[in-house]
VOBA-1610 file (N, C-alpha, C; in pm, whole numbers, padded with zeros to 5 digits, always signed):
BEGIN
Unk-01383-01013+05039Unk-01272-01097+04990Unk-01298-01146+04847Unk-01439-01137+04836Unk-01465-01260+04707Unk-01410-01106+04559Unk-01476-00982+04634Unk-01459-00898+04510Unk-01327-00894+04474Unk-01289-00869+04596Unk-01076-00864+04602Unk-01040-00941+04488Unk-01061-01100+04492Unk-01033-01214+04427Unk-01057-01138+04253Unk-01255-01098+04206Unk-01293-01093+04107Unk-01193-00980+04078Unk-01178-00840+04156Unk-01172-00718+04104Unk-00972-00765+04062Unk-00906-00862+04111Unk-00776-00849+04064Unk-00756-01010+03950Unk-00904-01042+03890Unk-00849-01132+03834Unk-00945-01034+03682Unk-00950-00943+03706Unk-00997-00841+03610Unk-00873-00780+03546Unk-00826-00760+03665Unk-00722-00636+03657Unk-00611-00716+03587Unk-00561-00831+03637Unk-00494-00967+03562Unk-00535-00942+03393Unk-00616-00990+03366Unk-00650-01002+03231Unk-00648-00866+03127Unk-00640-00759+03176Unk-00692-00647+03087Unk-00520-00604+03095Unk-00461-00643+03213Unk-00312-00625+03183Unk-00253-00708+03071Unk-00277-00835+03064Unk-00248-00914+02949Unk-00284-00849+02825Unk-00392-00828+02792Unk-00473-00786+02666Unk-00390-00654+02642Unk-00385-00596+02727Unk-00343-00434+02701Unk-00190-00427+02640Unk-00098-00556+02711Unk+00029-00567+02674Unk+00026-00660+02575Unk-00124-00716+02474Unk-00053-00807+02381Unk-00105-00708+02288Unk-00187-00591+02278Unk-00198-00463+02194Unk-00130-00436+02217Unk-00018-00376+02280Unk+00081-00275+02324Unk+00218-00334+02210Unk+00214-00507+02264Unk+00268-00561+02179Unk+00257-00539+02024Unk+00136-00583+02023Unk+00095-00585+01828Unk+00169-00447+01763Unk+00099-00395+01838Unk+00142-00224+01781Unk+00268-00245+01738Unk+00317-00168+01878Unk+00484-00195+01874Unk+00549-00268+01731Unk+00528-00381+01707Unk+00590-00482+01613Unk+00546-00404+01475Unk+00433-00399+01505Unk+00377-00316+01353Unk+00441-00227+01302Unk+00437-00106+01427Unk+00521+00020+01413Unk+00661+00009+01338Unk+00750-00065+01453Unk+00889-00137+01391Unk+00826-00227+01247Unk+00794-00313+01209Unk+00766-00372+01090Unk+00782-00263+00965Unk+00690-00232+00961Unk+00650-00116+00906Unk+00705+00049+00875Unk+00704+00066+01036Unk+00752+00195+01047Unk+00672+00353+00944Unk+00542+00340+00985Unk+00495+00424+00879Unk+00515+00572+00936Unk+00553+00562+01038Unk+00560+00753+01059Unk+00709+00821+00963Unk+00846+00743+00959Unk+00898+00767+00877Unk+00906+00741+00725Unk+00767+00680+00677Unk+00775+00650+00552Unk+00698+00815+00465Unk+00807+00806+00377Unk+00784+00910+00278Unk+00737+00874+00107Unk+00627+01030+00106Unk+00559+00957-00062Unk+00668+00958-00152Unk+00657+00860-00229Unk+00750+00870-00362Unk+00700+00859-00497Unk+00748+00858-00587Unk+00699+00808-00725Unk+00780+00746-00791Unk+00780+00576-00827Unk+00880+00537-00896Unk+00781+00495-01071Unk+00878+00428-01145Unk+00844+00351-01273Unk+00806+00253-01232Unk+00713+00198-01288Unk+00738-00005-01334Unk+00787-00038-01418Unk+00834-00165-01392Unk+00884-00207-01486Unk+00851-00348-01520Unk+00749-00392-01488Unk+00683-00531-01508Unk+00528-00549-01477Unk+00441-00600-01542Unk+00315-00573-01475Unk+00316-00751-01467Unk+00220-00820-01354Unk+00236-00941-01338Unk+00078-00978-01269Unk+00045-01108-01305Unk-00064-01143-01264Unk-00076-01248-01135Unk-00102-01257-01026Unk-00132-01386-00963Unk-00212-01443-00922Unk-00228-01566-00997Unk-00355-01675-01029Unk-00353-01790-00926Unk-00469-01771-00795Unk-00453-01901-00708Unk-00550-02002-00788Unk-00525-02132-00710Unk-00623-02254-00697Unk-00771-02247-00733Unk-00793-02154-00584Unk-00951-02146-00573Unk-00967-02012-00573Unk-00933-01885-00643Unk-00990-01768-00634Unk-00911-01657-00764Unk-01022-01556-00800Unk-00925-01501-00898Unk-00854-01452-00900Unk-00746-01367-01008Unk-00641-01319-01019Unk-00623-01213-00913Unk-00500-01188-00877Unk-00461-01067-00805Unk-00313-01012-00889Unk-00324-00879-00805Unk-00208-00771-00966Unk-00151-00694-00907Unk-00008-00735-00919Unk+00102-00690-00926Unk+00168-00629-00990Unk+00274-00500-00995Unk+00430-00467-01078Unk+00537-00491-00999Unk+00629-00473-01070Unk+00749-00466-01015Unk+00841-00334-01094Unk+00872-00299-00983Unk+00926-00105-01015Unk+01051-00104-00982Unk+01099+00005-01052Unk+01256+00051-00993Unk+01243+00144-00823Unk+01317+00117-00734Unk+01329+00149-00623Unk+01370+00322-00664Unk+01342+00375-00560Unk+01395+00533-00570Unk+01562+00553-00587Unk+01631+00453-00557Unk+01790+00509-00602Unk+01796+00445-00764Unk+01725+00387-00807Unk+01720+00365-00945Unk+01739+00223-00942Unk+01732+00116-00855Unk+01791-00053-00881Unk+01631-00100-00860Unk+01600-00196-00931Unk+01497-00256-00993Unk+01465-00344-00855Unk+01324-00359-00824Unk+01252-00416-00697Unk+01310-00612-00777Unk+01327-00681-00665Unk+01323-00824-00674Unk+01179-00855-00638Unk+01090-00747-00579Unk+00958-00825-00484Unk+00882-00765-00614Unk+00718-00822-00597Unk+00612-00750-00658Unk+00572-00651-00542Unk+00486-00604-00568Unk+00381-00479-00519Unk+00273-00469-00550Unk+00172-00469-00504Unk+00029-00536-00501Unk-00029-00387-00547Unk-00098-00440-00650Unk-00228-00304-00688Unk-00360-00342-00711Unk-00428-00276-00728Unk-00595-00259-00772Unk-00616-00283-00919Unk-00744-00411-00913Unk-00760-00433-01100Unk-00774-00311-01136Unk-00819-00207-01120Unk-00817-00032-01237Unk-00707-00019-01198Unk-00619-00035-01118Unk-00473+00023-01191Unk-00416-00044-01242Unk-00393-00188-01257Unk-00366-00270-01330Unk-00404-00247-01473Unk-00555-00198-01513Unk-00599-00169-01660Unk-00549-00023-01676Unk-00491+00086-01587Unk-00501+00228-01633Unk-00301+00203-01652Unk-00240+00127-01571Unk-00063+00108-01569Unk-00023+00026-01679Unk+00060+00141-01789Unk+00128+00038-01876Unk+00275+00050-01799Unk+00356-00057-01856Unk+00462-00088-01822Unk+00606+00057-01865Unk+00635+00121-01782Unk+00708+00231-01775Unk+00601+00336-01717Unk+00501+00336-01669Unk+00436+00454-01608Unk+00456+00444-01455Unk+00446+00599-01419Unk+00518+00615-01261Unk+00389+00555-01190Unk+00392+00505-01064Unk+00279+00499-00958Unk+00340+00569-00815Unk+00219+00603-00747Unk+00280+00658-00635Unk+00284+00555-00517Unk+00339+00600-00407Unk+00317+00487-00305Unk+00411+00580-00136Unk+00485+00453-00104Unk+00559+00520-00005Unk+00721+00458+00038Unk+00824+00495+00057Unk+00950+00481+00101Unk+01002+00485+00231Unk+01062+00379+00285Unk+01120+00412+00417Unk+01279+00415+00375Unk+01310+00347+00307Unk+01489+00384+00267Unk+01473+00361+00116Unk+01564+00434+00081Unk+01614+00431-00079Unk+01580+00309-00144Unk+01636+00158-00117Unk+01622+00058-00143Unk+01479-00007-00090Unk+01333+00059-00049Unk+01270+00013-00035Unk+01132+00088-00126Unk+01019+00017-00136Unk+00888+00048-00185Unk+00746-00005-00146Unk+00658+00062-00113Unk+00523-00042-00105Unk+00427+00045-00148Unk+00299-00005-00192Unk+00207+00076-00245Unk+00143+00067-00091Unk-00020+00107-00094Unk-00098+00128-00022Unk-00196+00036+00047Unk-00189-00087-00083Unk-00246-00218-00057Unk-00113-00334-00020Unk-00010-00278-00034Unk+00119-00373+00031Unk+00112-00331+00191Unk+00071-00194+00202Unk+00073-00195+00430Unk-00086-00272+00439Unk-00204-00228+00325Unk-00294-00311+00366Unk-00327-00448+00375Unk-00278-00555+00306Unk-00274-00692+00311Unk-00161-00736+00375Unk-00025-00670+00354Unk+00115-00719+00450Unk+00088-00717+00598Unk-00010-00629+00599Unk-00012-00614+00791Unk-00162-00631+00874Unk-00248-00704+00757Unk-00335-00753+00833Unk-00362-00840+00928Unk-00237-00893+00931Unk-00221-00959+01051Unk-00228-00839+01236Unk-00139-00779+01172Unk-00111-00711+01266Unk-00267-00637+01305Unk-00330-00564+01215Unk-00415-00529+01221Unk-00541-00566+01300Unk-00559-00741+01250Unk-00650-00772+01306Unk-00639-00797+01448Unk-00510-00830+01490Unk-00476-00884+01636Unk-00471-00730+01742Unk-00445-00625+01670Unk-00450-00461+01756Unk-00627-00466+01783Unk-00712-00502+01651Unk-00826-00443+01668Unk-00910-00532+01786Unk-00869-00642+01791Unk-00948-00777+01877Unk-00882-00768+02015Unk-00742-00779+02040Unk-00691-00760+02171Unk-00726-00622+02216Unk-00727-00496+02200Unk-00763-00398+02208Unk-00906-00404+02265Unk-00975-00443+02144Unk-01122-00467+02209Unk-01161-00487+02341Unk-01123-00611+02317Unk-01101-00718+02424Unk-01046-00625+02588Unk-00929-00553+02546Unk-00867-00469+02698Unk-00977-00352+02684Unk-01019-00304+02634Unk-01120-00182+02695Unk-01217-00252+02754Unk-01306-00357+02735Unk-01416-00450+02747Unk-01363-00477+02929Unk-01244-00578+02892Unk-01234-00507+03085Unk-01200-00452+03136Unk-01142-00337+03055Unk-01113-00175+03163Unk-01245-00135+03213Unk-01346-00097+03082Unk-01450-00098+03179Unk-01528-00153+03289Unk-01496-00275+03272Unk-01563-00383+03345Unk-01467-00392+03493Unk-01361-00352+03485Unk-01311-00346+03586Unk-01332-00217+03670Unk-01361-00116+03626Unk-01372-00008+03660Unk-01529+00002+03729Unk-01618-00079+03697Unk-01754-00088+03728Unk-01748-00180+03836Unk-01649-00236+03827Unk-01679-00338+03977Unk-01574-00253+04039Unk-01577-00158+04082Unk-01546-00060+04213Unk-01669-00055+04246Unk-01665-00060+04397Unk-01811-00030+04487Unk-01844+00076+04430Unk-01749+00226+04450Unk-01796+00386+04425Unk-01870+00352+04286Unk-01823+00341+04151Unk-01849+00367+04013Unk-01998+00284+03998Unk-01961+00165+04099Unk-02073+00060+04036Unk-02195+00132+04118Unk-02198+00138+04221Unk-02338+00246+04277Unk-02378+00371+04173Unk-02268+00422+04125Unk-02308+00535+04046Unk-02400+00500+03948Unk-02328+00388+03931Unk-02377+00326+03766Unk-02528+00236+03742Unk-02527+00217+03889Unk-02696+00132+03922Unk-02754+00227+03966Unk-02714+00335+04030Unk-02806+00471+04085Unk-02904+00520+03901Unk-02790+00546+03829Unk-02806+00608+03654Unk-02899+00550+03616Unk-02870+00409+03601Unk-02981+00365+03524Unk-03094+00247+03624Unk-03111+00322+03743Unk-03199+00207+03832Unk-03362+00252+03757Unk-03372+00365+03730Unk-03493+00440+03657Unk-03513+00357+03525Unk-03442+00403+03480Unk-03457+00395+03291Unk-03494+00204+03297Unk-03396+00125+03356Unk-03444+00009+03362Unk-03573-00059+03462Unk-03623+00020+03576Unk-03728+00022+03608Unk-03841+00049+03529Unk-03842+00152+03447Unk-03948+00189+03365Unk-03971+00070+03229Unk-03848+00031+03163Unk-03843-00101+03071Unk-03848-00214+03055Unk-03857-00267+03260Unk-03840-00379+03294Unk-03992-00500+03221Unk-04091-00449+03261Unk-04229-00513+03241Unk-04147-00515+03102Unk-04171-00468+03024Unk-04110-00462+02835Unk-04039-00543+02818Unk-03915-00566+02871Unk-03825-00646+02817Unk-03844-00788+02866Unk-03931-00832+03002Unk-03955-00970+03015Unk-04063-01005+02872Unk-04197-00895+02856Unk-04212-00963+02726Unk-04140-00991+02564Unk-04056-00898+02578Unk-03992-00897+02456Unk-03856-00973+02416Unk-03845-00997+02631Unk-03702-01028+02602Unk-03613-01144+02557Unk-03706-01230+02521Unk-03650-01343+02435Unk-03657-01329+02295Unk-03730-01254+02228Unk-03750-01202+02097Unk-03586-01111+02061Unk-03597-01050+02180Unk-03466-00894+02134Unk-03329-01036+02145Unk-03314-01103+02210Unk-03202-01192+02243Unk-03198-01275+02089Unk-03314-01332+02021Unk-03330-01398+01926Unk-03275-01329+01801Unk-03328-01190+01814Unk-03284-01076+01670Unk-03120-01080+01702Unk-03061-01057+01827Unk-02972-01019+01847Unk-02864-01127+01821Unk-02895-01242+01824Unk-02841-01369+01790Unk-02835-01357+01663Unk-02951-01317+01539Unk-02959-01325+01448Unk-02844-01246+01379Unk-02860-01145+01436Unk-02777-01036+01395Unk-02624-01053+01356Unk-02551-01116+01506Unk-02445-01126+01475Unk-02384-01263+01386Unk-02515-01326+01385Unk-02467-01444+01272Unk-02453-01445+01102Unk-02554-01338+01127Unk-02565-01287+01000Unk-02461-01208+00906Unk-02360-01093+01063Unk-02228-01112+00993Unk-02130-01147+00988Unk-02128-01250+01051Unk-02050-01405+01028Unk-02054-01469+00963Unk-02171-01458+00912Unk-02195-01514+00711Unk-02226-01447+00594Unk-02225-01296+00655Unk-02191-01214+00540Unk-02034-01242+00510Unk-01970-01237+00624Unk-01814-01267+00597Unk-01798-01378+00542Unk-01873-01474+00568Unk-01823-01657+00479Unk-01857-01615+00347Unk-01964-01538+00265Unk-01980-01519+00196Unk-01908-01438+00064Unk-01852-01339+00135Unk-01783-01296+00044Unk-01643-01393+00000Unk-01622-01501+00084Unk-01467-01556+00064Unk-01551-01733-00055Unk-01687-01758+00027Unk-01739-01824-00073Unk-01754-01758-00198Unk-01793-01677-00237Unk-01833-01580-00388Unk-01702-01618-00434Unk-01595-01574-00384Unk-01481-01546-00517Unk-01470-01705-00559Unk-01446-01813-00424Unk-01472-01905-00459Unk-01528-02009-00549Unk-01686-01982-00556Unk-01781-02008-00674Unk-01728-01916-00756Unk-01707-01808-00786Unk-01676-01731-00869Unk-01551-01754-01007Unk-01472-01824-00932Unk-01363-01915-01005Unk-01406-02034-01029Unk-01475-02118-00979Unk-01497-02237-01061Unk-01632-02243-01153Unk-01683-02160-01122Unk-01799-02082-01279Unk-01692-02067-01332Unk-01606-01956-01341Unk-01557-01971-01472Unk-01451-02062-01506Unk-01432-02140-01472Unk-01332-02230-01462Unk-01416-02357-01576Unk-01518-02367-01523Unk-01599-02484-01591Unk-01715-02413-01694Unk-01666-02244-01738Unk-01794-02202-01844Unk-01699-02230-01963Unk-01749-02299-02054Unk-01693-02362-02186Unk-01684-02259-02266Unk-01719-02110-02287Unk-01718-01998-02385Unk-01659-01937-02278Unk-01620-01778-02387Unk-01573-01645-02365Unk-01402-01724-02314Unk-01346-01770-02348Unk-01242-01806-02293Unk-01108-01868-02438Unk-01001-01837-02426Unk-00932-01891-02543Unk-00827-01963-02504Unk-00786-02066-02587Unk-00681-02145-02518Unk-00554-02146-02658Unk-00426-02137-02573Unk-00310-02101-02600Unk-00188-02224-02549Unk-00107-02165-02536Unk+00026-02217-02492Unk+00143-02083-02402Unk+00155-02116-02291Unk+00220-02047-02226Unk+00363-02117-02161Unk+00499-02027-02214Unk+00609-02060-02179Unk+00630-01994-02015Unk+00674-02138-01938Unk+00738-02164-01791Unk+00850-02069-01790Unk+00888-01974-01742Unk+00987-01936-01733Unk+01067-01893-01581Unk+00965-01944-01483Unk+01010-01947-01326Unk+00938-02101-01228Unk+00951-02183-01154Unk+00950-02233-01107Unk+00967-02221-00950Unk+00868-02267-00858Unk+00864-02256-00718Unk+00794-02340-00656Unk+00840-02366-00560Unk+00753-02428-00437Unk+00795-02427-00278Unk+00683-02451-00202Unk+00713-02444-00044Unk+00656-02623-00010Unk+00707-02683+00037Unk+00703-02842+00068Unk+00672-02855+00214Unk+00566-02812+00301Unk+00595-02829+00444Unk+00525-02958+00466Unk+00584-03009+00612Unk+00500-03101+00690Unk+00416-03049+00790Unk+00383-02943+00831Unk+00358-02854+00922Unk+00167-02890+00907Unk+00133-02938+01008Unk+00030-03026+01030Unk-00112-02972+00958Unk-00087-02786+00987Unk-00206-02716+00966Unk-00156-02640+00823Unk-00070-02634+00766Unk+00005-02567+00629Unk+00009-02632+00539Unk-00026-02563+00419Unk-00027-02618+00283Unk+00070-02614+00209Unk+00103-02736+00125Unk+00266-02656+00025Unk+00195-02609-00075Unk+00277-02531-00115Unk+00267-02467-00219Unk+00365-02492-00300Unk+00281-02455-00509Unk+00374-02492-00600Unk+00314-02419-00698Unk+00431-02349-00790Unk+00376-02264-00865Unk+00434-02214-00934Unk+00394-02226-01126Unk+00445-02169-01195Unk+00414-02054-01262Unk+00577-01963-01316Unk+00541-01813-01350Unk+00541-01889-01507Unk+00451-01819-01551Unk+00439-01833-01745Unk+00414-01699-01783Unk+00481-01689-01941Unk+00428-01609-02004Unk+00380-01608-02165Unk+00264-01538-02226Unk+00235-01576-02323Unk+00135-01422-02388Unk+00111-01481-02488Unk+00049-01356-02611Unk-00097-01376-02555Unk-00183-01277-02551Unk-00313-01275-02656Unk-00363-01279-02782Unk-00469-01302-02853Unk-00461-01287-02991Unk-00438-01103-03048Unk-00457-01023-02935Unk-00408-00900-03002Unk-00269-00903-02951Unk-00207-01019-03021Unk-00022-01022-03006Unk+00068-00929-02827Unk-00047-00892-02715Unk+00021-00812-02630Unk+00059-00970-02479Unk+00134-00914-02452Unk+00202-01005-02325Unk+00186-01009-02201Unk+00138-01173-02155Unk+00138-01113-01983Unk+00207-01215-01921Unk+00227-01158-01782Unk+00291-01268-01686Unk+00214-01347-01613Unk+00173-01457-01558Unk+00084-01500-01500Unk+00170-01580-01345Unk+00168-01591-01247Unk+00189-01657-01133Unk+00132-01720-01125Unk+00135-01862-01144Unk+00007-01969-01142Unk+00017-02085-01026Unk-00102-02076-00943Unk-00082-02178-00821Unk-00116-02309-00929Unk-00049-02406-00904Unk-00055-02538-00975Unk-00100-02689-00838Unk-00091-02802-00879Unk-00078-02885-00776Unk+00014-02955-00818Unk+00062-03034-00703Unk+00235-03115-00668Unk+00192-03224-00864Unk+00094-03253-00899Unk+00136-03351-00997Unk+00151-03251-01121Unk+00074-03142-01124Unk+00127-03046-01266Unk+00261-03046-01232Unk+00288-02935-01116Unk+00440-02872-01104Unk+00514-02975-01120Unk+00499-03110-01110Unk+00603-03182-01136Unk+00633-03266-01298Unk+00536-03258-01371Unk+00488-03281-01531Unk+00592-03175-01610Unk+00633-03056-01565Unk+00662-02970-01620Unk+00828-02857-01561Unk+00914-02816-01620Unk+00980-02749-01593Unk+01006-02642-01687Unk+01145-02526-01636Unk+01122-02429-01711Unk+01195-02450-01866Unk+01132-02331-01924Unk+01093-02423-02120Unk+01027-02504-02158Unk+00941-02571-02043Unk+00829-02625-02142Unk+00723-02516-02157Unk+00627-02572-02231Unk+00526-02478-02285Unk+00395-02584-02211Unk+00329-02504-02144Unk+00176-02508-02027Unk+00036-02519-02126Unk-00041-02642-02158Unk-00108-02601-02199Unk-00251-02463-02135Unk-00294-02376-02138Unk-00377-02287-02074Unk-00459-02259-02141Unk-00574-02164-02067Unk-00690-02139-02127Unk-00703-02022-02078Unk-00761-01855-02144Unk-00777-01759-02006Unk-00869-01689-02105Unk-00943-01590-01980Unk-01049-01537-02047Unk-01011-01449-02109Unk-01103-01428-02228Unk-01110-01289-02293Unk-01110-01117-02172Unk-01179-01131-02122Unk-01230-01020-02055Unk-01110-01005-01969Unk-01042-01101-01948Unk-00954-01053-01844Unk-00832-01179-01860Unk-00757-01159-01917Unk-00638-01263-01954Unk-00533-01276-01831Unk-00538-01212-01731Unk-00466-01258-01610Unk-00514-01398-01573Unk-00651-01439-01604Unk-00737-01526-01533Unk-00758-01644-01607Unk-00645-01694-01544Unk-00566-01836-01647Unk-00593-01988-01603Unk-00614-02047-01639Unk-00704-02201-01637Unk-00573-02291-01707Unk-00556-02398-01644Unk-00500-02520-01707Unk-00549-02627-01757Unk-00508-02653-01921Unk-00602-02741-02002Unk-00561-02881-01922Unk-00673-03003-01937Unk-00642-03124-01957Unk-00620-03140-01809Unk-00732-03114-01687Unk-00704-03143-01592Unk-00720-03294-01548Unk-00667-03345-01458Unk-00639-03467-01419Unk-00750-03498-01329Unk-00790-03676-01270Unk-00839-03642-01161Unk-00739-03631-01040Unk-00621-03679-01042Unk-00486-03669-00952Unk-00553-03501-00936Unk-00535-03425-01001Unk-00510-03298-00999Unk-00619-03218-00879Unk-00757-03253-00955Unk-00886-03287-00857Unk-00898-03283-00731Unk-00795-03425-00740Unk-00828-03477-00560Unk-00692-03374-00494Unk-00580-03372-00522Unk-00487-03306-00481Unk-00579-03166-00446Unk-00644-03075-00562Unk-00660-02928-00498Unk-00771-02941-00389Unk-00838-03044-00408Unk-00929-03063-00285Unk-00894-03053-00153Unk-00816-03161-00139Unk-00733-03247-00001Unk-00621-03093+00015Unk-00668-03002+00063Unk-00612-02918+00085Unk-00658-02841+00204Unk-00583-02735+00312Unk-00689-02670+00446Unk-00755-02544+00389Unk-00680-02520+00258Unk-00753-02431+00222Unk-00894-02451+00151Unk-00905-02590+00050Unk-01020-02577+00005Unk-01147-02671+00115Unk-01084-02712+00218Unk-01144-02742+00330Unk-01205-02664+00404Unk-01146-02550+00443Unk-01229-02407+00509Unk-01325-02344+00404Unk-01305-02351+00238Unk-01395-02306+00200Unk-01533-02399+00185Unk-01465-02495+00215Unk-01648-02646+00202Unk-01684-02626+00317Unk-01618-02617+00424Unk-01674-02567+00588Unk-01776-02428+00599Unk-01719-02359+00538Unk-01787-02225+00558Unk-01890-02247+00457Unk-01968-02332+00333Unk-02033-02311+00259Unk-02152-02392+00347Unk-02072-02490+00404Unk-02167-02643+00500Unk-02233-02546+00559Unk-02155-02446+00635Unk-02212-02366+00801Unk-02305-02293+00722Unk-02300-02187+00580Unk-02376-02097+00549Unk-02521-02162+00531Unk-02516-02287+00443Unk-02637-02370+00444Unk-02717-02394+00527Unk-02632-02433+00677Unk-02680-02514+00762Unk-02771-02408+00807Unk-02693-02288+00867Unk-02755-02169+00877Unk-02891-02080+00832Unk-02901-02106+00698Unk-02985-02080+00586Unk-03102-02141+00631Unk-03092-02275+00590Unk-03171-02387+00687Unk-03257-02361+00797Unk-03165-02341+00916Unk-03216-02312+00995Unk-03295-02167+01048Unk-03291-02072+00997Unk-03315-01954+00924Unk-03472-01974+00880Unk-03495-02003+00780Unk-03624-02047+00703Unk-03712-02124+00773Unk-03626-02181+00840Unk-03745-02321+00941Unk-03791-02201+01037Unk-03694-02171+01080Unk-03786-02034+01208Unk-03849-01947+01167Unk-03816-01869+01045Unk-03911-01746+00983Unk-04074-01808+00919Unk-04012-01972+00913Unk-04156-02077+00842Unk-04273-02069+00988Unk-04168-02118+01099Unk-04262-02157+01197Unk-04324-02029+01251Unk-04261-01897+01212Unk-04318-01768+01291Unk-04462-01716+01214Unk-04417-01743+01134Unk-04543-01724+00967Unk-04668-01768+01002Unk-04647-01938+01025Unk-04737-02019+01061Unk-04812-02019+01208Unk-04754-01933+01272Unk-04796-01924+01385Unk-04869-01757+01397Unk-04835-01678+01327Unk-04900-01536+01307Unk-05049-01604+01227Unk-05055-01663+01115Unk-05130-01702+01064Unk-05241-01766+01120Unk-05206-01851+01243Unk-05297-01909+01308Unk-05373-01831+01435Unk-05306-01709+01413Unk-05354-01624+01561Unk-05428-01567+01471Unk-05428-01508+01387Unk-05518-01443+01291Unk-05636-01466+01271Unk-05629-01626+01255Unk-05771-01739+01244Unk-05877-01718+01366
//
């Protein structure tokens, strides 16, 4: 009776999982629709930069659609194509109707959602297909018959080892759990180094020429506010910049005024606002976004920390067996 109970509250769950992949897909498929999308090649006709808060630029155009009417959206590209695309050169990508376009990094960041929820629920339903399939009396005898040997012969081994292999194995997967904090910390530090390096950087005046924002109350959501500018380099050429701002800039300023800015040489998408406030400060702080990135830097530390104290105490303890 008791297996009855386990073997259909298996079977319960891997049905869920299987139908919220079945789901994901599905939506994706429709979203998307990549089996009917066809390659195309259109023009650009705008190259554009977008500059968040806490991380650097990301790069956009905006192209004429394949019946010839000009995209309202951007389209996400790669910094080398951003430096190899002047404004009128074709790029390739893909089409599902006349009036539509996306590059290759528009299905890859537009549908990572989708992505990640196929790859985890998915997981997740094979994890108890098998597992359900092993708690059948027949399979599961098979399956302790297979390996009653191989784990007989390893058993003595793994009681000595086996808090060591559990310890690496702990290690392991934490490790890329903070390889992942890490890379989202880097860009992080990465922008406020240069944000606060006083050289390689020139400061200008950039004309407002779009205005936006999203205002939510939504407990776990951030508003957003943000102005489009555009302005020269000293070799007289032009860019667009999308600039995440906070609620007291965006509101200092509308379109036709002129922004004071600062952006680097090496890369003039990567635009800084002069004469920051501390209003400004505390505003980009008090945010969930720059909250998850002080969380994940706390955990990497803490981690680190704790890390060193154990590789200290293992040291010290080889050392003393030695003696």
């Amino acid at each position: 009776m008791e297996w009855i109970k386990e073997t259909a509250g298996l079977a319960a769950i891997t049905i869920l999982f299987s139908l919220l992949t079945w789901g994901l897909t599905a939506s994706y498929i429709e979203e998307y629709n990549l089996f009917s999308a066809e390659p195309v090649t259109v023009s650009t006709t705008d190259k554009v930069g977008v500059k968040g808060l806490y991380t650097p630029p990301t790069y956009y155009v905006r192209v004429n659609y394949p019946n010839g009417e000009e995209s309202p959206y951007l389209n996400r590209i790669s910094k080398m194509q951003e430096k190899e695309i002047v404004v009128g050169d074709s790029i390739d990508g893909y089409s599902i109707h006349p009036s539509d376009f996306s590059t290759v990094r528009d299905f890859i960041f537009d549908s990572a959602f989708f992505l990640f929820g196929i790859t985890i629920f998915g997981f997740i339903a094979f994890c108890c297909l098998v597992a359900l399939l092993l708690s059948i009396p027949i399979l599961d005898r098979m399956e302790k018959q297979t390996s009653y040997n191989r784990q007989a012969k390893r058993l003595k081994k793994r009681r000595k080892k086996g808090k060591k292999r559990r310890e690496r194995n702990g290690w392991r997967i934490v490790g890329v759990v903070i390889f992942g904090f890490l890379f989202f910390i880097g860009r992080f530090l990465l922008n406020l180094f240069r944000k606060l390096l006083p050289f390689g950087k020139t400061e200008t005046e950039a004309i407002i020429f779009d205005r936006d924002s999203h205002f939510t109350f939504r407990k776990y959501e951030d508003s957003s506010y943000e102005l489009s500018v555009a302005f020269k380099d000293e070799a007289g050429r032009t860019y667009q910049v999308i600039k995440d701002v906070t609620r007291h800039t965006y509101h200092q300023y509308d379109i036709g005024d002129k922004l004071p800015i600062t952006y680097r040489n090496a890369n003039p998408y990567d635009v800084f606002i002069r004469g920051t406030s501390f209003q400004d400060i505390f505003q980009a702080f008090m945010t969930w976004e720059a909250l998850v990135y002080l969380i994940m830097m706390a955990v990497t530390l803490f981690v680190g920390w704790i890390f060193f104290k154990e590789r200290r105490k293992e040291w010290e303890l080889s050392r003393k067996t030695k003696i």
